[in-house]
PDB file with one MODEL, atoms N, CA, C and O in Angstrom:
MODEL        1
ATOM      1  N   UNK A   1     -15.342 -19.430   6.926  1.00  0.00           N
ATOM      2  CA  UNK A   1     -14.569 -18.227   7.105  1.00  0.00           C
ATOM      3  C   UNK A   1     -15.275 -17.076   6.393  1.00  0.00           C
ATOM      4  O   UNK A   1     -15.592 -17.082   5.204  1.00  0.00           O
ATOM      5  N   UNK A   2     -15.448 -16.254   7.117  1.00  0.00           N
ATOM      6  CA  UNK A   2     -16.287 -14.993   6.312  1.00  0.00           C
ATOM      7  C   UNK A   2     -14.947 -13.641   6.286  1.00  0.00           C
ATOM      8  O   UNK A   2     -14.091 -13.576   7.168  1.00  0.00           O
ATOM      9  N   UNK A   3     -15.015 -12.725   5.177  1.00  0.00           N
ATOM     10  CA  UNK A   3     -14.250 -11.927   4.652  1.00  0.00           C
ATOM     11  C   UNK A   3     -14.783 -10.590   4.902  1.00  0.00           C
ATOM     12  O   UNK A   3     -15.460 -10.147   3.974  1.00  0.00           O
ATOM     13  N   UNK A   4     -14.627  -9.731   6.070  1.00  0.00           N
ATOM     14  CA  UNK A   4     -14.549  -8.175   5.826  1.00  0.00           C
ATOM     15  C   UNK A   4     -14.500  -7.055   4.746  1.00  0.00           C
ATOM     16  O   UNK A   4     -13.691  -6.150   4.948  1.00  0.00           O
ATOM     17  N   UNK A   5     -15.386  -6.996   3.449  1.00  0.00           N
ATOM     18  CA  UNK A   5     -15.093  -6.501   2.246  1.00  0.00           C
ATOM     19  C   UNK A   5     -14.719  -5.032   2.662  1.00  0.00           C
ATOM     20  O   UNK A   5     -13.762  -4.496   2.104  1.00  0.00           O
ATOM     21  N   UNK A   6     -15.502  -4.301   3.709  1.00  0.00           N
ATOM     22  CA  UNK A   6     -15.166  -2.873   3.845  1.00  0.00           C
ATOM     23  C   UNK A   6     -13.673  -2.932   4.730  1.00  0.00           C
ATOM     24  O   UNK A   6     -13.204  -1.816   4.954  1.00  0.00           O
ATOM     25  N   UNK A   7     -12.875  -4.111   5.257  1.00  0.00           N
ATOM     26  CA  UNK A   7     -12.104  -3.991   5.836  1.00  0.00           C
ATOM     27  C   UNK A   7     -10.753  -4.521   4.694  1.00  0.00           C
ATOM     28  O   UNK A   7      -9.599  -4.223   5.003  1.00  0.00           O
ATOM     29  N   UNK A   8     -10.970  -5.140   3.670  1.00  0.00           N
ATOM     30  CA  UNK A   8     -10.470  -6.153   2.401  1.00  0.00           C
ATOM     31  C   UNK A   8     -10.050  -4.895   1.507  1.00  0.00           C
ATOM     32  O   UNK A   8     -10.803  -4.010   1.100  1.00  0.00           O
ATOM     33  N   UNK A   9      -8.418  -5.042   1.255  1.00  0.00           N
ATOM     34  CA  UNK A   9      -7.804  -4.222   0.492  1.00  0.00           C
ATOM     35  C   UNK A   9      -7.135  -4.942  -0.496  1.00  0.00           C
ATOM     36  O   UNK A   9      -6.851  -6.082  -0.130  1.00  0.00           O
ATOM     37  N   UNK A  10      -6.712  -4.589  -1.879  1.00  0.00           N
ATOM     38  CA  UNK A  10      -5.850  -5.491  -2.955  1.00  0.00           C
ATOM     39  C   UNK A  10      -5.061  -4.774  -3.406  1.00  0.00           C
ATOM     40  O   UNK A  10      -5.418  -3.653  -3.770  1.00  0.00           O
ATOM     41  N   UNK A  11      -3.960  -5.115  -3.506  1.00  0.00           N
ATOM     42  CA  UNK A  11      -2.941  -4.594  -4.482  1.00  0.00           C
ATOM     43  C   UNK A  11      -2.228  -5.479  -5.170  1.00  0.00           C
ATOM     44  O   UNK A  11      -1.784  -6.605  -4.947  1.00  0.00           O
ATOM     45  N   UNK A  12      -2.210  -4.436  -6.397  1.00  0.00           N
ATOM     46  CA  UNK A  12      -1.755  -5.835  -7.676  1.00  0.00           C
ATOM     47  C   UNK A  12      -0.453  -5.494  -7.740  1.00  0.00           C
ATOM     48  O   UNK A  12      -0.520  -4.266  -7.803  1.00  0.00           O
ATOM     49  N   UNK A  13       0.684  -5.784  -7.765  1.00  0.00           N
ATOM     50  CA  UNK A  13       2.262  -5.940  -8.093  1.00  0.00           C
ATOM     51  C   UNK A  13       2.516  -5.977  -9.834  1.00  0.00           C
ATOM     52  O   UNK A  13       2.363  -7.062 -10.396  1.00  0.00           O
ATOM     53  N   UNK A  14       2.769  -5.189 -10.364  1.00  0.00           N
ATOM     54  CA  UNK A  14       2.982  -4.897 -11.822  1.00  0.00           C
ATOM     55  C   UNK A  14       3.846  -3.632 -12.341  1.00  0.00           C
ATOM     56  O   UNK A  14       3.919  -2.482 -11.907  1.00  0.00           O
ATOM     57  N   UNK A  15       4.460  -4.261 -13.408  1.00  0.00           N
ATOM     58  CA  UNK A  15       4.998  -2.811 -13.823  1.00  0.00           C
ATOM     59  C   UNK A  15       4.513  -1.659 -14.736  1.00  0.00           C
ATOM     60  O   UNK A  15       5.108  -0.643 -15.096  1.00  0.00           O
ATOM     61  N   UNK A  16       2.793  -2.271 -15.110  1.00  0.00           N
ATOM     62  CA  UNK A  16       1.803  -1.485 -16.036  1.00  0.00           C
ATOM     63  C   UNK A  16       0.508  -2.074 -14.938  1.00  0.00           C
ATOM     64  O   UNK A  16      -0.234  -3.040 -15.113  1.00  0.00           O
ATOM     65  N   UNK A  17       0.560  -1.074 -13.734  1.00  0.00           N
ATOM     66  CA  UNK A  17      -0.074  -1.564 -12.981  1.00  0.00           C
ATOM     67  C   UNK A  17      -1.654  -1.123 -13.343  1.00  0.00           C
ATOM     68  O   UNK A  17      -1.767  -0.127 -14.058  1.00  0.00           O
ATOM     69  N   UNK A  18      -2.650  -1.668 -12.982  1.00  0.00           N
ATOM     70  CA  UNK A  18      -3.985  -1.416 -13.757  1.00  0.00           C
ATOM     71  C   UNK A  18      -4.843  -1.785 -12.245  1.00  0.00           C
ATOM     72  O   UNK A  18      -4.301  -2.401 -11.327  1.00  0.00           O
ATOM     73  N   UNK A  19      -6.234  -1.295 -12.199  1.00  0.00           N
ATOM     74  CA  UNK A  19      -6.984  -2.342 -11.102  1.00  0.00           C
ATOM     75  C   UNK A  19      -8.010  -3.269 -11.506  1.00  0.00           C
ATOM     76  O   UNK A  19      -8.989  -3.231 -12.252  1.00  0.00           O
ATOM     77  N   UNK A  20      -7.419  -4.163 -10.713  1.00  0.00           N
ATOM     78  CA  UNK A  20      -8.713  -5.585 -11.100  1.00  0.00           C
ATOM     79  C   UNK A  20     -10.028  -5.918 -10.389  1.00  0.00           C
ATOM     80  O   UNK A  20     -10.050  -5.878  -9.159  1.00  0.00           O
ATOM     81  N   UNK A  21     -10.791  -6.145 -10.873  1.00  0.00           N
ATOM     82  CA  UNK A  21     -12.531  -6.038 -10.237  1.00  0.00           C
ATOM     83  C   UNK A  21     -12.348  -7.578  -9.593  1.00  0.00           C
ATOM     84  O   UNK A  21     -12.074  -8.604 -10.215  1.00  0.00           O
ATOM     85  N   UNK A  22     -12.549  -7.444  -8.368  1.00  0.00           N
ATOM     86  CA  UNK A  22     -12.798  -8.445  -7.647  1.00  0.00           C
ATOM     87  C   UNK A  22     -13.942  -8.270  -6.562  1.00  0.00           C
ATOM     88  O   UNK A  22     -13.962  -7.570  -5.550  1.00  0.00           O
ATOM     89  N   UNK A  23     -14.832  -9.080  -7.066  1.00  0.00           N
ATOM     90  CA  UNK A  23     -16.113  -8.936  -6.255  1.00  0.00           C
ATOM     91  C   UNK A  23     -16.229 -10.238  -5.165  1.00  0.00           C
ATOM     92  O   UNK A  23     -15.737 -11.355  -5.330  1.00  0.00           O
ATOM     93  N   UNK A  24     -17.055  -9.746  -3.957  1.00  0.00           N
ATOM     94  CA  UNK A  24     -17.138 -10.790  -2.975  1.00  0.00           C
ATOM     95  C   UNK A  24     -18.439 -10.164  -2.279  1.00  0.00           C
ATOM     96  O   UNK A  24     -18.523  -9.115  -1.641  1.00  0.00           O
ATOM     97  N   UNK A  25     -19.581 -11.251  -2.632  1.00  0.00           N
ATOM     98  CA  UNK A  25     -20.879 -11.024  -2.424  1.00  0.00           C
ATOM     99  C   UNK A  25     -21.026  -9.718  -3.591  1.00  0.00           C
ATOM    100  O   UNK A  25     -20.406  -9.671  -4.654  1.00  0.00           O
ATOM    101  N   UNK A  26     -21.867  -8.839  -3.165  1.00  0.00           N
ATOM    102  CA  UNK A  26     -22.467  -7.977  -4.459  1.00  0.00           C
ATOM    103  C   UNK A  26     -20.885  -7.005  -4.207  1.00  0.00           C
ATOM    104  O   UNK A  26     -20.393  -6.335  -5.114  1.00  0.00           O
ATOM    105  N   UNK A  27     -20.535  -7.070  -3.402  1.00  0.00           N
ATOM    106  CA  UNK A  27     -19.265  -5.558  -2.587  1.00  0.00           C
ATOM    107  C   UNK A  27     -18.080  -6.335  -3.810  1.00  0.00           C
ATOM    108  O   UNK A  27     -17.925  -7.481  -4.232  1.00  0.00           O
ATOM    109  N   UNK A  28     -17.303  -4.793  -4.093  1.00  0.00           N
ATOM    110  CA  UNK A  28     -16.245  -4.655  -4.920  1.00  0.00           C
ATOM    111  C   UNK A  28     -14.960  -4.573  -3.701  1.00  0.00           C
ATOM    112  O   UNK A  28     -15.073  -3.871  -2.696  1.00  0.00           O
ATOM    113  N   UNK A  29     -13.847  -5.350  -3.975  1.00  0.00           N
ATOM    114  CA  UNK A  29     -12.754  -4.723  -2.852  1.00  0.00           C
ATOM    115  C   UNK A  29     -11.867  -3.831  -3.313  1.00  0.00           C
ATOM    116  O   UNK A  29     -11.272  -3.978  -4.381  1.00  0.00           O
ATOM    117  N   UNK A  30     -11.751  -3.062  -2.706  1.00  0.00           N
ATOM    118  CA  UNK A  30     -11.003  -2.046  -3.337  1.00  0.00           C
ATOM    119  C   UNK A  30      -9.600  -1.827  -3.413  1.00  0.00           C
ATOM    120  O   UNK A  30      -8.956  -2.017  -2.381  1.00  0.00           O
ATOM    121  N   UNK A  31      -9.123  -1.534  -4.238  1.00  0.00           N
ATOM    122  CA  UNK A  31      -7.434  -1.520  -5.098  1.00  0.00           C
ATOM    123  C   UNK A  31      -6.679  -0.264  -4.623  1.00  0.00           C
ATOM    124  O   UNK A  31      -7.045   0.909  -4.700  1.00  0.00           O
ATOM    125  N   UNK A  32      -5.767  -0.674  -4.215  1.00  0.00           N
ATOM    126  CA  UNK A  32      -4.849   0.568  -3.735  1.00  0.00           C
ATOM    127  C   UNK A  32      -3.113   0.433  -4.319  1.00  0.00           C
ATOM    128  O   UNK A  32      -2.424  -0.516  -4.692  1.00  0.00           O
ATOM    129  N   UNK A  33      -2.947   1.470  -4.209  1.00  0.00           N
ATOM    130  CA  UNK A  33      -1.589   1.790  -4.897  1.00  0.00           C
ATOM    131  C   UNK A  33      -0.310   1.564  -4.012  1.00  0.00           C
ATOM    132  O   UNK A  33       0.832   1.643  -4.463  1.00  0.00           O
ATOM    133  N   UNK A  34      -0.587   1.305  -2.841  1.00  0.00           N
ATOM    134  CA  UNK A  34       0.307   1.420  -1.559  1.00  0.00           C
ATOM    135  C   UNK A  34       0.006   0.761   0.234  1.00  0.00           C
ATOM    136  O   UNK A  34      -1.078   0.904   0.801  1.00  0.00           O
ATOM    137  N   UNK A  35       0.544   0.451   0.514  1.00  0.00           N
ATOM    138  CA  UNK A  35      -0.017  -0.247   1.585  1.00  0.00           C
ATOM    139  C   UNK A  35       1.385  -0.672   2.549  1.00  0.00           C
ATOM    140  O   UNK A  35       2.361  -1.202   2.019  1.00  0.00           O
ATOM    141  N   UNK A  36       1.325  -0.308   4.278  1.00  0.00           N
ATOM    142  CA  UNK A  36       1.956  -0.756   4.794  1.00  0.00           C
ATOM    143  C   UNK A  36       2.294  -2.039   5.523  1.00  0.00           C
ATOM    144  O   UNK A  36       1.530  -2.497   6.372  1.00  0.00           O
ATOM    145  N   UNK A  37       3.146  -2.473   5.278  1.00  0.00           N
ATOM    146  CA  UNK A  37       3.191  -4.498   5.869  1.00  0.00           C
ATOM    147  C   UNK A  37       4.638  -4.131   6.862  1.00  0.00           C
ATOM    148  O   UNK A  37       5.749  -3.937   6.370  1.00  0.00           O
ATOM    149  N   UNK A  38       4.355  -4.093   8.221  1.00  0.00           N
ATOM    150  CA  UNK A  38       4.981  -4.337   9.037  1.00  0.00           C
ATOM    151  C   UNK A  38       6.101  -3.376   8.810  1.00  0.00           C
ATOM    152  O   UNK A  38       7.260  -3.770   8.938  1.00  0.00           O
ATOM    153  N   UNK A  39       5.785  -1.923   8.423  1.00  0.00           N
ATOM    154  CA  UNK A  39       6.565  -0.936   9.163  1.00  0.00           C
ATOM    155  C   UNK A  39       7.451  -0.562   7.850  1.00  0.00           C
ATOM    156  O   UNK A  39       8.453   0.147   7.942  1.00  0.00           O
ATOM    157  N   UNK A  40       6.961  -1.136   6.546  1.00  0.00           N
ATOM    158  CA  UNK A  40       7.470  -1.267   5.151  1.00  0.00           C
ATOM    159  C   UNK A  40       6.313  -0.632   4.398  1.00  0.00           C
ATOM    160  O   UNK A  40       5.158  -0.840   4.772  1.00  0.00           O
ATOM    161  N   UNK A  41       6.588   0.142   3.342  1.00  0.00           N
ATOM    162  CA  UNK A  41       5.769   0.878   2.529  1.00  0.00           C
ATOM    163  C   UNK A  41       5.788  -0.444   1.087  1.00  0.00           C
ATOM    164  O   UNK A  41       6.748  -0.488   0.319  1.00  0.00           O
ATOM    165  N   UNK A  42       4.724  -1.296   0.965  1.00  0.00           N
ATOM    166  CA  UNK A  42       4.581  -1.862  -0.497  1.00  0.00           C
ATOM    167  C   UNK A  42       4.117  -1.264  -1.360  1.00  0.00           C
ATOM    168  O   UNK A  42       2.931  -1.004  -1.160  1.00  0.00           O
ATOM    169  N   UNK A  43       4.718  -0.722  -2.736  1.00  0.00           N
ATOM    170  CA  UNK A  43       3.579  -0.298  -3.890  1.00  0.00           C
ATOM    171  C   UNK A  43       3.220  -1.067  -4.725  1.00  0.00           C
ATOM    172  O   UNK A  43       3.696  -2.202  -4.750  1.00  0.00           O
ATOM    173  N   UNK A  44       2.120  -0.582  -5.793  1.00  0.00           N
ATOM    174  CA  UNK A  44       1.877  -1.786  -6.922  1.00  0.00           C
ATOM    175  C   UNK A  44       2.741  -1.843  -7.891  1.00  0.00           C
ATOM    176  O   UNK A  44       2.601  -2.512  -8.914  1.00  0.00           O
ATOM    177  N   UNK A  45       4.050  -0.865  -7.505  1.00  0.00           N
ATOM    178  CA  UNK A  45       5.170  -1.337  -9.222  1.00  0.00           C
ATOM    179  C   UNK A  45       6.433  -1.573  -8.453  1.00  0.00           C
ATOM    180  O   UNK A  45       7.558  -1.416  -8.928  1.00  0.00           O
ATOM    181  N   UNK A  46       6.087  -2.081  -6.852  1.00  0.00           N
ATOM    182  CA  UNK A  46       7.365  -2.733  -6.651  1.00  0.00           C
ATOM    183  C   UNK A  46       8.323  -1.995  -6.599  1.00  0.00           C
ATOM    184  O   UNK A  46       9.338  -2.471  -7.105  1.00  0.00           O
ATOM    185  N   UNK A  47       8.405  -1.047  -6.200  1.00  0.00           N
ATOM    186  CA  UNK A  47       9.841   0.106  -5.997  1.00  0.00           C
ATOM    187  C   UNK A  47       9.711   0.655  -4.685  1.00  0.00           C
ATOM    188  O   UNK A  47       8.701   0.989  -4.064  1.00  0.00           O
ATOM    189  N   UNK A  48      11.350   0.695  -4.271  1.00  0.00           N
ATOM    190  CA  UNK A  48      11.267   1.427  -3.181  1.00  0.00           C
ATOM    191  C   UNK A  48      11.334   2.647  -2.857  1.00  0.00           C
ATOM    192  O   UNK A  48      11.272   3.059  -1.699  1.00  0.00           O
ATOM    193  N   UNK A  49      11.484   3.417  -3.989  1.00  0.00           N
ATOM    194  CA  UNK A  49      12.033   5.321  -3.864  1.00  0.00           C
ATOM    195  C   UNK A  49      11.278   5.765  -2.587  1.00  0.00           C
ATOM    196  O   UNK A  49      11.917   6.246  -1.652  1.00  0.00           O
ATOM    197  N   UNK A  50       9.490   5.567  -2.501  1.00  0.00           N
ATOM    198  CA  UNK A  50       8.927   6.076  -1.568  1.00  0.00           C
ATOM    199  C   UNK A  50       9.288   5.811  -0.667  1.00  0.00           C
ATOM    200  O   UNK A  50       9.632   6.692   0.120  1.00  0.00           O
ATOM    201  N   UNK A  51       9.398   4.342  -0.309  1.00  0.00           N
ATOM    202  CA  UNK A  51       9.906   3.750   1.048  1.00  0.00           C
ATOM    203  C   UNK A  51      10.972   4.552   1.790  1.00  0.00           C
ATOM    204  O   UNK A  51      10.952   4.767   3.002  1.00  0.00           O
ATOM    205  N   UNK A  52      12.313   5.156   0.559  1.00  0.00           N
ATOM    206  CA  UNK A  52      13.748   5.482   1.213  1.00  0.00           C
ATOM    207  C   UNK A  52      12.739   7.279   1.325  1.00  0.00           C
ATOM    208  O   UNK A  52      12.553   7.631   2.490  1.00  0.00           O
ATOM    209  N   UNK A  53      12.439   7.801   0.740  1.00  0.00           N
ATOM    210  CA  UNK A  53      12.163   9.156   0.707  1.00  0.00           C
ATOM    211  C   UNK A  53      11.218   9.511   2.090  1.00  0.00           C
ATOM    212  O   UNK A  53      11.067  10.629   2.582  1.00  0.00           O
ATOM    213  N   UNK A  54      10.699   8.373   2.512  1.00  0.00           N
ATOM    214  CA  UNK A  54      10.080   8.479   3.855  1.00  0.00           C
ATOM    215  C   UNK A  54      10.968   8.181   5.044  1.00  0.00           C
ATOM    216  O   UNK A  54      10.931   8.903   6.040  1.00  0.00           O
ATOM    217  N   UNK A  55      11.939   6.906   4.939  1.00  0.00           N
ATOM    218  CA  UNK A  55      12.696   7.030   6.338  1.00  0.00           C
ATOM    219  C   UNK A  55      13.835   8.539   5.954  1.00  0.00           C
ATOM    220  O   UNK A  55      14.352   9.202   6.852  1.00  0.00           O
ATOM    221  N   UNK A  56      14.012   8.799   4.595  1.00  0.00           N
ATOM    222  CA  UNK A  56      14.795  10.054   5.302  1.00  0.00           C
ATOM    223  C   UNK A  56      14.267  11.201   5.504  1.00  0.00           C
ATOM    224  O   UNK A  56      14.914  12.059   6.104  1.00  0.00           O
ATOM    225  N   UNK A  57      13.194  11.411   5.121  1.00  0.00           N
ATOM    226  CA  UNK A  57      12.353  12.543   5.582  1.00  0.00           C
ATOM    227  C   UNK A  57      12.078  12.000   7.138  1.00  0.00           C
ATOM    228  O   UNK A  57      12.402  12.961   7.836  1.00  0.00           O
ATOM    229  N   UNK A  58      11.751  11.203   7.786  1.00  0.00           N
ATOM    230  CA  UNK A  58      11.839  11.093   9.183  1.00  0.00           C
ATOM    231  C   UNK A  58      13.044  10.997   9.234  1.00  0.00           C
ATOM    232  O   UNK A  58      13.366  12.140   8.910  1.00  0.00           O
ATOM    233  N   UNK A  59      14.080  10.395   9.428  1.00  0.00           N
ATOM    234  CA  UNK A  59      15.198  10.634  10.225  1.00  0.00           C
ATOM    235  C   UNK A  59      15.501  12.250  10.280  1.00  0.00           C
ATOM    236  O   UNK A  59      15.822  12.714  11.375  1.00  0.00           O
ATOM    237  N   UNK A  60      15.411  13.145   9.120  1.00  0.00           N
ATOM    238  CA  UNK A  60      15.399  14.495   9.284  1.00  0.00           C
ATOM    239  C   UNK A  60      14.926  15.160  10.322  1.00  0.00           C
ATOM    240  O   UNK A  60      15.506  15.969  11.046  1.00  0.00           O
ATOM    241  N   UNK A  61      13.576  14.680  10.359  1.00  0.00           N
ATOM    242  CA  UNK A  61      12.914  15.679  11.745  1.00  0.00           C
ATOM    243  C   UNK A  61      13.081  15.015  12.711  1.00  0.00           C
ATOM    244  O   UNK A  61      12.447  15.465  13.665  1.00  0.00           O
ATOM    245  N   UNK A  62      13.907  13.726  13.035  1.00  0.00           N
ATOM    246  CA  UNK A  62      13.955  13.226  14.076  1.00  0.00           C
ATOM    247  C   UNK A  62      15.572  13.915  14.649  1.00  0.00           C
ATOM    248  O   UNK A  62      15.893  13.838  15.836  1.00  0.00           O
ATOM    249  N   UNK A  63      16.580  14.650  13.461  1.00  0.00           N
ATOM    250  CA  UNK A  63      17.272  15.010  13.542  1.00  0.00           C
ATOM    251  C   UNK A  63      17.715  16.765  13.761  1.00  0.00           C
ATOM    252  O   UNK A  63      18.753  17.376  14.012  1.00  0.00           O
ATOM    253  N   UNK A  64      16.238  17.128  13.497  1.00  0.00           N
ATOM    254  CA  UNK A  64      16.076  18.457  13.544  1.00  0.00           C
ATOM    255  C   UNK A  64      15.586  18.801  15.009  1.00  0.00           C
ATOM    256  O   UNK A  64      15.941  19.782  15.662  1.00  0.00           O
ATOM    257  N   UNK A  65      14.907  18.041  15.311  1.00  0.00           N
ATOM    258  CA  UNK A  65      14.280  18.181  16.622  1.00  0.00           C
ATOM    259  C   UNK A  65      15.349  18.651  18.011  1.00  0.00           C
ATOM    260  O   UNK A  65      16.512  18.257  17.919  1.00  0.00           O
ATOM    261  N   UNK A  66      15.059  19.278  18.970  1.00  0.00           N
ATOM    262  CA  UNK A  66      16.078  19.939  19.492  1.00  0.00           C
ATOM    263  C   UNK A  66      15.532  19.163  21.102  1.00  0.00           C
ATOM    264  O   UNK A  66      16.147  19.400  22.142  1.00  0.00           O
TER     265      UNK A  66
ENDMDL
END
């Protein structure tokens, strides 16, 4: 099985979230703060504020719309 490093994203789940060096071949994968899984906003400290602050900012303009 071979691994896509430029396509290979990580996010660490913590509440003193930090990024961790994970190398595969000489390539570093890179750490992100946020990431969508099936139509759901995940962050690395595990909260949803963003998640709700985005469906109601869309339902807004879906509600503004004429």
């Amino acid at each position: 099985m071979e691994i896509n490093v430029e396509k290979s994203k990580m996010l660490r789940i913590s509440r003193s979230p930090s990024p961790i060096r994970m190398m595969i071949d000489p390539k570093q994968i890179e750490n992100v703060e946020y990431f969508n899984y099936y139509g759901s906003m995940i962050t690395n400290q595990a909260r949803c504020t963003p998640e709700i602050k985005y469906r109601v900012a869309m339902a807004e303009a879906i509600q503004s719309t004429p």
